[in-house]
PyMOL commands that place a pseudoatom at each C-alpha (Angstrom):
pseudoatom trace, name=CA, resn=UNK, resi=1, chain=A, elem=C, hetatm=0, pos=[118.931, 77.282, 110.398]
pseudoatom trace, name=CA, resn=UNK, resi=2, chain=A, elem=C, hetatm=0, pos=[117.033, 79.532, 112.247]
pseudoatom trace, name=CA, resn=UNK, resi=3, chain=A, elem=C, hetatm=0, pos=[114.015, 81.213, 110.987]
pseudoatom trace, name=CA, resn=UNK, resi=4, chain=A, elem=C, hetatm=0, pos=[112.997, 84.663, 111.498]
pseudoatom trace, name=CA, resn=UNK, resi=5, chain=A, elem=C, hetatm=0, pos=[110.483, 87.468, 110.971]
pseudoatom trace, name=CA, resn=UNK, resi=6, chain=A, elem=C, hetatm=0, pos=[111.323, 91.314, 110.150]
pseudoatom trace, name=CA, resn=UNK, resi=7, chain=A, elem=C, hetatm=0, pos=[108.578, 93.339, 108.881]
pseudoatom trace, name=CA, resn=UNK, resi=8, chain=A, elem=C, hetatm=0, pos=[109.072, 96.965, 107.606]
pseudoatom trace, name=CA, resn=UNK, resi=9, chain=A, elem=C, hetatm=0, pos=[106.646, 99.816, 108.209]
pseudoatom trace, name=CA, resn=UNK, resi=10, chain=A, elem=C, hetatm=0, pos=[106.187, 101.845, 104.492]
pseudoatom trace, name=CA, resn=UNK, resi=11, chain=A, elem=C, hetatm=0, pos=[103.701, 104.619, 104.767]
pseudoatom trace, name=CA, resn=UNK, resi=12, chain=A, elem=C, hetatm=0, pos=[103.268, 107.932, 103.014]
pseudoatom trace, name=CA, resn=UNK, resi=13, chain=A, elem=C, hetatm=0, pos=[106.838, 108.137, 101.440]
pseudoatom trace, name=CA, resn=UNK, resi=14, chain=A, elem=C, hetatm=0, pos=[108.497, 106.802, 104.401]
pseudoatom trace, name=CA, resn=UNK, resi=15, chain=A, elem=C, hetatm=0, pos=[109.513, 103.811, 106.378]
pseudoatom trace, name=CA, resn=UNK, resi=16, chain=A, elem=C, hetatm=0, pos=[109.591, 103.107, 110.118]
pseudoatom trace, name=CA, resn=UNK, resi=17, chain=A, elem=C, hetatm=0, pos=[112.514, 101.731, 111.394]
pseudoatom trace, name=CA, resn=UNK, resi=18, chain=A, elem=C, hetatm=0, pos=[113.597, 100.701, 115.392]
pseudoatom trace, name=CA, resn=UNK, resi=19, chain=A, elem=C, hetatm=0, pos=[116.832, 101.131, 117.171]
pseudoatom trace, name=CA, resn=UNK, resi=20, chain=A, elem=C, hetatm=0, pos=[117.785, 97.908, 118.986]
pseudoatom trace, name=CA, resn=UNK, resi=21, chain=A, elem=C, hetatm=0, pos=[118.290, 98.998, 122.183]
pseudoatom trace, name=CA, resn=UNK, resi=22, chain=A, elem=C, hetatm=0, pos=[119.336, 95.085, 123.415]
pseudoatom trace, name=CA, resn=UNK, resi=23, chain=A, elem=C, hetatm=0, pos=[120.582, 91.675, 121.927]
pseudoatom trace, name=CA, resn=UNK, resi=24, chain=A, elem=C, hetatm=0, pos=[121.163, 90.757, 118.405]
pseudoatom trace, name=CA, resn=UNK, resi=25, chain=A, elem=C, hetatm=0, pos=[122.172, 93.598, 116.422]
pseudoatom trace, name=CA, resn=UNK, resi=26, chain=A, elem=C, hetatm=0, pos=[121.926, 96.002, 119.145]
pseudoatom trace, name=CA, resn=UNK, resi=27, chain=A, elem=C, hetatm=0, pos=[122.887, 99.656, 118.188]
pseudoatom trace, name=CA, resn=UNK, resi=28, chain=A, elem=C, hetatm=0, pos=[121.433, 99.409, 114.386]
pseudoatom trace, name=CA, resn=UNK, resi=29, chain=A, elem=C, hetatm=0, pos=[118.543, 100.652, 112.690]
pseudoatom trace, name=CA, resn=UNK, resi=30, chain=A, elem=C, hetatm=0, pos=[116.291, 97.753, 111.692]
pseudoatom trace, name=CA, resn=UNK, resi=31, chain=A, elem=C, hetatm=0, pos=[112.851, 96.663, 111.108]
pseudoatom trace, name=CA, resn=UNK, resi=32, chain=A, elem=C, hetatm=0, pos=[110.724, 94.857, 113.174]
pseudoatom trace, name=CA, resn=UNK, resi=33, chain=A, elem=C, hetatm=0, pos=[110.745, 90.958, 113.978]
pseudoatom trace, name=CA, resn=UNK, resi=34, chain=A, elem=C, hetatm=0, pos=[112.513, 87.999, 115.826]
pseudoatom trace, name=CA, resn=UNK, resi=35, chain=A, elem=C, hetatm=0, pos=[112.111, 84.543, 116.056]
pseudoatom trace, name=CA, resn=UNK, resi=36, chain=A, elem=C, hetatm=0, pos=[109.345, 82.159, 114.927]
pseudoatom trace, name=CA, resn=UNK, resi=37, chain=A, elem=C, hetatm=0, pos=[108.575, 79.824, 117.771]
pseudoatom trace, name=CA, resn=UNK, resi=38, chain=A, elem=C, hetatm=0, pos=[107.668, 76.533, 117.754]
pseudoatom trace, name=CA, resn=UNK, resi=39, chain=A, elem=C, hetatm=0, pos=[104.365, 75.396, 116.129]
pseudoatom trace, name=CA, resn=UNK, resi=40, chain=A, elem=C, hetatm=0, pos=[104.023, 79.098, 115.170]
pseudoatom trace, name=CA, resn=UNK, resi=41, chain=A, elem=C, hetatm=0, pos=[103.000, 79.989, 111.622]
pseudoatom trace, name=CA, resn=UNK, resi=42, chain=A, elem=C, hetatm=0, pos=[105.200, 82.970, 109.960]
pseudoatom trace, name=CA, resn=UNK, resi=43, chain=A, elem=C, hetatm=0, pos=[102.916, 85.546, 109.828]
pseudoatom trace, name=CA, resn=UNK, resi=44, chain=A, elem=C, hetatm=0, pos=[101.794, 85.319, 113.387]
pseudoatom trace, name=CA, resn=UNK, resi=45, chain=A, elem=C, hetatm=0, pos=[105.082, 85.357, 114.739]
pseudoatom trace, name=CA, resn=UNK, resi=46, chain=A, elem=C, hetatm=0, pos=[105.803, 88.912, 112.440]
pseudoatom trace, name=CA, resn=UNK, resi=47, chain=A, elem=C, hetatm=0, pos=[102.567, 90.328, 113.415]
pseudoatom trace, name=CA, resn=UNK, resi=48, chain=A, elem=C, hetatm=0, pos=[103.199, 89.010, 117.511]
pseudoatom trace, name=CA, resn=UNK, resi=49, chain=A, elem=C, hetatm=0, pos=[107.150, 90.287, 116.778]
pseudoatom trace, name=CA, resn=UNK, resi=50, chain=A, elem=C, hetatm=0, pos=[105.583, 94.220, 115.596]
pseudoatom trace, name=CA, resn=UNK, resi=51, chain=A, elem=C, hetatm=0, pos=[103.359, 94.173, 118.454]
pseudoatom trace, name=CA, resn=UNK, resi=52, chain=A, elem=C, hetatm=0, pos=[105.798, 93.678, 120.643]
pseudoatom trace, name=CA, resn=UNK, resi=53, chain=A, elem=C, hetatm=0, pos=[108.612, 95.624, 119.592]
pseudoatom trace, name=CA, resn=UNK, resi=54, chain=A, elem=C, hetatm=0, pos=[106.639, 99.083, 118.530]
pseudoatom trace, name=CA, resn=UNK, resi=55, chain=A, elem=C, hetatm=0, pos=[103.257, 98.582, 120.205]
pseudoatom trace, name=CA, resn=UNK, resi=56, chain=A, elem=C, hetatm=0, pos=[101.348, 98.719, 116.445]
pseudoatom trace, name=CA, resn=UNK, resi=57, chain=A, elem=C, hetatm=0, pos=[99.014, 95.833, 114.699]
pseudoatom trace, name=CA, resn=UNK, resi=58, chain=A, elem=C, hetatm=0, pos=[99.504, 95.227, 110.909]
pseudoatom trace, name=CA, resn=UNK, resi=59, chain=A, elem=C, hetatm=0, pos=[96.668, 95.432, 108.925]
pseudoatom trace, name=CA, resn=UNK, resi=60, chain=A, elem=C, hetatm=0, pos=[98.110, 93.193, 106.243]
pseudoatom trace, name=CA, resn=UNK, resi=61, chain=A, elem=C, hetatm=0, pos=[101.171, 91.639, 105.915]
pseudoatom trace, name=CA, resn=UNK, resi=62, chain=A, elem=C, hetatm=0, pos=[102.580, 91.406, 102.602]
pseudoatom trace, name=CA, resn=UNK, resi=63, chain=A, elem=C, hetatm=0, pos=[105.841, 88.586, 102.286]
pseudoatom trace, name=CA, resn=UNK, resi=64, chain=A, elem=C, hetatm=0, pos=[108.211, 90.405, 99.631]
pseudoatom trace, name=CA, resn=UNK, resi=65, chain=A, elem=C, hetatm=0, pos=[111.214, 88.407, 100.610]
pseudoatom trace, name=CA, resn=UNK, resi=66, chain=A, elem=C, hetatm=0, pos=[113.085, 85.694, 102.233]
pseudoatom trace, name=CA, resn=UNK, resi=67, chain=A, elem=C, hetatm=0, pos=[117.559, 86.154, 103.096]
pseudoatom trace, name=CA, resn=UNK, resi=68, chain=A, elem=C, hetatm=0, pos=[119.346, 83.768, 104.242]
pseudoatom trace, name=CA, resn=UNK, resi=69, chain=A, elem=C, hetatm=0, pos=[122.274, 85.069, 106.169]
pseudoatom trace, name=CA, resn=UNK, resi=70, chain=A, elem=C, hetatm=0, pos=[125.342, 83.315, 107.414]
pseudoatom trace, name=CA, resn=UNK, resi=71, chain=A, elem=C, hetatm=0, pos=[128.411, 84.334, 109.312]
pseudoatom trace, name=CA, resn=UNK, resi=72, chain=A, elem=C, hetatm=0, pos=[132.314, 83.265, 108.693]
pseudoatom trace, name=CA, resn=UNK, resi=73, chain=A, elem=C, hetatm=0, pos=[132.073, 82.626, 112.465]
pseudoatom trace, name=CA, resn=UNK, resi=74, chain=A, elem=C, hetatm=0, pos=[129.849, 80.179, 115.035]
pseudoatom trace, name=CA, resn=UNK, resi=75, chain=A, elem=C, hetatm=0, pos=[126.723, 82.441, 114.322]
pseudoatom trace, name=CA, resn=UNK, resi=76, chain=A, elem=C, hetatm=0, pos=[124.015, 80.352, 113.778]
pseudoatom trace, name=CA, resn=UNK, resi=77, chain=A, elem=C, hetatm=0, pos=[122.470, 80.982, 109.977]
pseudoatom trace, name=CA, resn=UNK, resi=78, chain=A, elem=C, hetatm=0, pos=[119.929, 82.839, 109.700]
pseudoatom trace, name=CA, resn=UNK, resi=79, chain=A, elem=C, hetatm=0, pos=[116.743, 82.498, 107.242]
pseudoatom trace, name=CA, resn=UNK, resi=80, chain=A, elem=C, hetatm=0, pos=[114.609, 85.479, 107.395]
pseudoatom trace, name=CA, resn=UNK, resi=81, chain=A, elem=C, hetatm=0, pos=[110.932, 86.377, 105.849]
pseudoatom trace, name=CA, resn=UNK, resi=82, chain=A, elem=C, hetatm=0, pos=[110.806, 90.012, 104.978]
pseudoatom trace, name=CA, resn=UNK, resi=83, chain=A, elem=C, hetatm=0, pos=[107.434, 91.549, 105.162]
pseudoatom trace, name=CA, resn=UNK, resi=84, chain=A, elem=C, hetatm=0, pos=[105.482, 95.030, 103.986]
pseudoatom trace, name=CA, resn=UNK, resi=85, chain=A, elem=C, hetatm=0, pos=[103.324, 96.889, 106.013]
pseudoatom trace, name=CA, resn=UNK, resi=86, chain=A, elem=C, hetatm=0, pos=[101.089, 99.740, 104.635]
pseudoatom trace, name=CA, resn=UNK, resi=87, chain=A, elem=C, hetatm=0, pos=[98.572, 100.089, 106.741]
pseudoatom trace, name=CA, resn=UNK, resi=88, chain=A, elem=C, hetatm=0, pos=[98.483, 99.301, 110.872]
pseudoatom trace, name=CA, resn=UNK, resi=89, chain=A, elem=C, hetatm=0, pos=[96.658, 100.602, 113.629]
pseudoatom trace, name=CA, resn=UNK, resi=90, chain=A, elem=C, hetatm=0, pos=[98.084, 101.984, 116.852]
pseudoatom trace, name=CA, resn=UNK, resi=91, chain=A, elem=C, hetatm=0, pos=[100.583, 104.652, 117.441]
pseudoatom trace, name=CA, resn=UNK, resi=92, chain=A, elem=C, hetatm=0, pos=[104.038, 103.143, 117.248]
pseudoatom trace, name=CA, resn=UNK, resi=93, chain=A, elem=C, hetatm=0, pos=[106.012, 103.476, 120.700]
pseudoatom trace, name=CA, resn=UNK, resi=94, chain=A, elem=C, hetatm=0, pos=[109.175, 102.434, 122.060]
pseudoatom trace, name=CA, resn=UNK, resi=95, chain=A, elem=C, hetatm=0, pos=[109.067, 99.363, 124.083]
pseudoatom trace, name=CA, resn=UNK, resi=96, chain=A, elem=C, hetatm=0, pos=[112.283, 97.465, 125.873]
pseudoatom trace, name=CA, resn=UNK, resi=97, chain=A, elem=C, hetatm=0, pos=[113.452, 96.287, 122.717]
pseudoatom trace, name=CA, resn=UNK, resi=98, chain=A, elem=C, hetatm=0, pos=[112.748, 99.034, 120.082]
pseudoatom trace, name=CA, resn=UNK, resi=99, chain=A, elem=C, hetatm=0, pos=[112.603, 102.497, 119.297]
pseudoatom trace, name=CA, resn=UNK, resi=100, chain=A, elem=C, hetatm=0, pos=[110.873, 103.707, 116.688]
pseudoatom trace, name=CA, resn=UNK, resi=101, chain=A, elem=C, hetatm=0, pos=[111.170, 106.375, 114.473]
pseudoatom trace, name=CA, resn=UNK, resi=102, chain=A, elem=C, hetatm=0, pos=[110.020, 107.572, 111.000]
pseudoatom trace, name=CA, resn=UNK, resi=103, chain=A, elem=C, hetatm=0, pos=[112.582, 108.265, 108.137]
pseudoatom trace, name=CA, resn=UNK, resi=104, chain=A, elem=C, hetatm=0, pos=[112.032, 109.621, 104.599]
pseudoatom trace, name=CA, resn=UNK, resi=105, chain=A, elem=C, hetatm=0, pos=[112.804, 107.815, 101.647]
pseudoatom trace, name=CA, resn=UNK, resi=106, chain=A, elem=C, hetatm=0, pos=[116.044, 109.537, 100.985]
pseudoatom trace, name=CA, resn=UNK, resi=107, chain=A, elem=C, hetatm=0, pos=[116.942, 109.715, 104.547]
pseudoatom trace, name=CA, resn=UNK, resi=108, chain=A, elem=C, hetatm=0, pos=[117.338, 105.803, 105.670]
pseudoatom trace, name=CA, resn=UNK, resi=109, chain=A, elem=C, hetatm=0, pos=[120.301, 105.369, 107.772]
pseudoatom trace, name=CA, resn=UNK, resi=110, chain=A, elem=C, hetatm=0, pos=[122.395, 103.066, 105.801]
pseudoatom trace, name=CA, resn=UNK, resi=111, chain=A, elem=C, hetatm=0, pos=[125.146, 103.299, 107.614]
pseudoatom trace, name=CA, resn=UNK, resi=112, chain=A, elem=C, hetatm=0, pos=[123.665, 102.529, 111.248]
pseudoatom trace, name=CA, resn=UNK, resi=113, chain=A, elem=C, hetatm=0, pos=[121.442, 99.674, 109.600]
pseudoatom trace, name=CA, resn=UNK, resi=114, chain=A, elem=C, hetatm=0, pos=[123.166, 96.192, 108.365]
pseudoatom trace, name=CA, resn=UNK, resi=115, chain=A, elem=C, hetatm=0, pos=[124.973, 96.375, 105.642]
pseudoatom trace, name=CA, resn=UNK, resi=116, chain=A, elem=C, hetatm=0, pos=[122.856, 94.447, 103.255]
pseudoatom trace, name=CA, resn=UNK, resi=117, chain=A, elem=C, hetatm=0, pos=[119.710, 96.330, 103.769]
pseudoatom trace, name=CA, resn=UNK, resi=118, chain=A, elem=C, hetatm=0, pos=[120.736, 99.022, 101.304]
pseudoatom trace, name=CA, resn=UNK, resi=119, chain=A, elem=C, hetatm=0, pos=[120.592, 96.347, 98.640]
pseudoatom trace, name=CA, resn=UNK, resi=120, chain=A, elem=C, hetatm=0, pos=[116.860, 94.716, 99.252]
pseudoatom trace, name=CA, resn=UNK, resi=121, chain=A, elem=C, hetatm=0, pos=[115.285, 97.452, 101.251]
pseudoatom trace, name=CA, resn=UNK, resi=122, chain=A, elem=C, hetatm=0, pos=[114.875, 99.887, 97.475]
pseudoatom trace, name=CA, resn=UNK, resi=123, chain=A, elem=C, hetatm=0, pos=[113.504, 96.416, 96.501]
pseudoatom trace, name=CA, resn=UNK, resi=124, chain=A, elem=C, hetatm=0, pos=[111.024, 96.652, 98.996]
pseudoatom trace, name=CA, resn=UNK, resi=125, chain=A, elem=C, hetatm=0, pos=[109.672, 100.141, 98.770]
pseudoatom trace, name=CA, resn=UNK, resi=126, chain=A, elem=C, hetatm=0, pos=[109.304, 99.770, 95.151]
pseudoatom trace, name=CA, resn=UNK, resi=127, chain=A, elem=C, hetatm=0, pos=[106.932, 96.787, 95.447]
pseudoatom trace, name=CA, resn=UNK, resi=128, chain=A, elem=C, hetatm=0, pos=[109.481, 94.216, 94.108]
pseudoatom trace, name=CA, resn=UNK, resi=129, chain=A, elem=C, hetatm=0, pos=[109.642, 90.541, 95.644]
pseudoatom trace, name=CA, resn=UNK, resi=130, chain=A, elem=C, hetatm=0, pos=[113.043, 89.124, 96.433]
pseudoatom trace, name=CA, resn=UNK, resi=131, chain=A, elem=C, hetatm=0, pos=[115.431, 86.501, 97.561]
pseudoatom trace, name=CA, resn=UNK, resi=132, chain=A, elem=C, hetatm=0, pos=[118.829, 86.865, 98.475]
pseudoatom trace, name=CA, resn=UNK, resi=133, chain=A, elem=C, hetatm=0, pos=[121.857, 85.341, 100.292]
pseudoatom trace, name=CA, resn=UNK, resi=134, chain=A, elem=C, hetatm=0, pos=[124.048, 87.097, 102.218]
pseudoatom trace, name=CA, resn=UNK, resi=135, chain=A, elem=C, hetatm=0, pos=[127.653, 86.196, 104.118]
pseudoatom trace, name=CA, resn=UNK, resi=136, chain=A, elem=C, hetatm=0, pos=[129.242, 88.059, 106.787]
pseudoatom trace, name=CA, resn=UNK, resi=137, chain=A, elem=C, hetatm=0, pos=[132.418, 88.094, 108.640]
pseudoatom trace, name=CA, resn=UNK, resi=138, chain=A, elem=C, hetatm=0, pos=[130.404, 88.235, 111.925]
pseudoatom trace, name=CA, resn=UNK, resi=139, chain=A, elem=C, hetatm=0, pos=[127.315, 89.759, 113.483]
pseudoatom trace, name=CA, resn=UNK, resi=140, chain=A, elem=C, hetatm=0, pos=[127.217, 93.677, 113.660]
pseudoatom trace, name=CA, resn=UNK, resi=141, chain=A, elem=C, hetatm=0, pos=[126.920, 95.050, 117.190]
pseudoatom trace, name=CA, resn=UNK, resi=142, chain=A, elem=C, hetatm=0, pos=[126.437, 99.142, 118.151]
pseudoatom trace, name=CA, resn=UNK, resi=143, chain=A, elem=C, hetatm=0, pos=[130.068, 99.812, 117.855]
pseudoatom trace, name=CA, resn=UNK, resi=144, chain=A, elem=C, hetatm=0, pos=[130.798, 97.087, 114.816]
pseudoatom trace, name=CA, resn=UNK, resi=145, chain=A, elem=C, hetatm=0, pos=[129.452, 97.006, 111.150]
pseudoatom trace, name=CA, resn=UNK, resi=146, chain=A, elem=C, hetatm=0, pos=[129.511, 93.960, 109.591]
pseudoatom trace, name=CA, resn=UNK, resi=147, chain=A, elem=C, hetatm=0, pos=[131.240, 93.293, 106.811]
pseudoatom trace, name=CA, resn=UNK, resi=148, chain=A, elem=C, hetatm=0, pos=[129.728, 91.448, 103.747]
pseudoatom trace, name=CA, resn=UNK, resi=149, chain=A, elem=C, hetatm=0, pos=[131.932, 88.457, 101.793]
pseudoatom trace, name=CA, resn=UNK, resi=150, chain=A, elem=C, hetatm=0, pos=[129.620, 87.617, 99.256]
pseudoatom trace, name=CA, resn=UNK, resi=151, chain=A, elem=C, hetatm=0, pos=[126.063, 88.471, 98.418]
pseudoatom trace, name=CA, resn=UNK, resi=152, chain=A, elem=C, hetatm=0, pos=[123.445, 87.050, 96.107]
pseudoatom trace, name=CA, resn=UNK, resi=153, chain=A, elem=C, hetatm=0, pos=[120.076, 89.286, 95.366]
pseudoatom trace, name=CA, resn=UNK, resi=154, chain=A, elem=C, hetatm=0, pos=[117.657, 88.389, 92.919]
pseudoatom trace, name=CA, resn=UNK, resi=155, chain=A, elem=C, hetatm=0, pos=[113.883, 89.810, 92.186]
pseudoatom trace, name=CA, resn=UNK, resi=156, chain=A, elem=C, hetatm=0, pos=[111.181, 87.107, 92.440]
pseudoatom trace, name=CA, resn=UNK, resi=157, chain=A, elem=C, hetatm=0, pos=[108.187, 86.946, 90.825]
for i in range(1, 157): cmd.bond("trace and resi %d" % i, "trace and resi %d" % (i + 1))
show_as sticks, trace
zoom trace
């Protein structure tokens, strides 16, 4: 299973989000993170991961969450540590990868993000902790939503 970062911007009533302009999940609305690489401890890799993909430090790095995602098809599973910013320095920018942009609470878009986030993400901006499993027919892609088989979401403590 492969593990991953994503780490999502909430400031001031509103989150920051990133197209993915290239590779997995390209086309959606999604937070920032990738892959933790070898000998790498989680946090690093999502601080290293926001860096990278919007050009902004965290200055903390809360874990709220951890989904494990698998596909119905050869997609590798996925186990992913889902972290809160509130405060970061540096002016977010786009980079290859990402391009970010601000959204108001009730202005997320749900339908151009993965189809789970609507389920955690209100989990997340309301200071809960979570864990969840999530299985989908395949990965989603600009043009393709993924579609969800069974889900499991629970609040942590």
């Amino acid at each position: 299973m492969k593990k991953l970062t994503l780490v999502i911007i909430y400031q001031n009533g509103q989150v920051l989000l990133g197209m993915k302009k290239r590779g997995f999940g390209a086309g959606r609305w999604n937070g920032f993170g990738g892959k933790v690489e070898e000998g790498e401890a989680i946090e690093e890799a999502a601080a290293r991961e926001l860096f990278e993909e919007a050009n902004i430090v965290a200055g903390d790095l809360l874990e709220v969450g951890v989904l494990n995602f698998n596909f119905a098809d050869a997609t590798p599973d996925l186990e992913v540590y889902v972290f809160r910013v509130d405060k970061f320095s540096g002016e977010p920018q786009e980079t290859e990868e990402m391009r970010p942009q601000w959204f108001k609470i009730n202005d997320i878009p749900y339908k151009k993000m993965w189809a789970d986030d609507i389920f955690w993400l209100p989990l997340l901006i309301n200071g809960e902790k979570f864990k969840g499993e999530f299985v989908f027919d395949k990965p989603s892609t600009a043009e393709y939503a993924a579609k969800i088989i069974s889900q499991k979401l629970e609040i942590s403590k």
